[in-house]
N, C-alpha and C positions, 0 to 999 in steps of 0.2 A: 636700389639693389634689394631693398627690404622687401618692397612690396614682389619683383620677381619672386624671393623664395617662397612668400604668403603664396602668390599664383602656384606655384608648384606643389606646396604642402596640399593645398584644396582640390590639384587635381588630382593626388594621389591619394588623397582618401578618401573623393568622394562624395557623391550627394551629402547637404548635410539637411537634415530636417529638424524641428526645433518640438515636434507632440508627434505621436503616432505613431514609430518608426524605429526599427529594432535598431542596435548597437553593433558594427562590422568590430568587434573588441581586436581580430588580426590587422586592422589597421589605427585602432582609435588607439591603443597601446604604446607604440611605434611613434605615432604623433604627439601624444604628450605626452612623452618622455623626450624625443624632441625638444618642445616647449621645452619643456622642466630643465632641460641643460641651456637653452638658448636663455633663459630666466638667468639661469646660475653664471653664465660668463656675464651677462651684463650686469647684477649685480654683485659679485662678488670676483672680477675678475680684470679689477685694476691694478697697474703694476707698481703705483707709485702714489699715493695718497697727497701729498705736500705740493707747493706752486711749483712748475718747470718752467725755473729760471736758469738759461744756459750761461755760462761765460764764453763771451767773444772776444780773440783778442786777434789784433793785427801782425802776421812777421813777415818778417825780409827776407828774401835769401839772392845768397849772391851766388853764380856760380863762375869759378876761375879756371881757364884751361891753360894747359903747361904748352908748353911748346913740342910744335910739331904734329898736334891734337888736330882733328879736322870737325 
C-alpha cells in the first residue's frame, strides 16, 4: 500500500532531477508537507504506548423460553 501511494506522489509531482533543474515550488510544497505529516502520524501518532494485553474470558449464556413461545 506504501509503495502505491510513493507511485502516486512521484507522478504527481513530477520529473525529479537531482543538478540542473529548476524547483516546480507549486508542487514541491504540497509534497512535503505531505511528507512532513505522513512523518508526524508515524512518529507521533500512537494511541497507546504500554504492552496490549487484552483479557479474555469464557461465558455461558443460557437461553429459556416460556411457554407457548415459538
Amino acid at each position: 500500500m506504501a509503495l502505491i501511494w510513493v507511485l502516486i506522489l512521484f507522478s504527481s509531482v513530477g520529473d525529479i532531477c537531482f543538478s540542473g533543474c529548476t524547483i516546480d515550488w507549486r508542487k514541491a510544497i504540497p509534497a512535503a508537507l505531505a511528507l512532513i505529516t505522513c512523518a508526524g502520524f508515524w512518529l507521533a501518532g500512537k494511541s497507546h504506548e504500554g504492552k496490549h494485553t487484552p483479557l479474555v474470558f469464557l461465558r455461558e449464556v443460557e437461553i429459556f423460553r416460556e411457554e407457548g413461545e415459538t
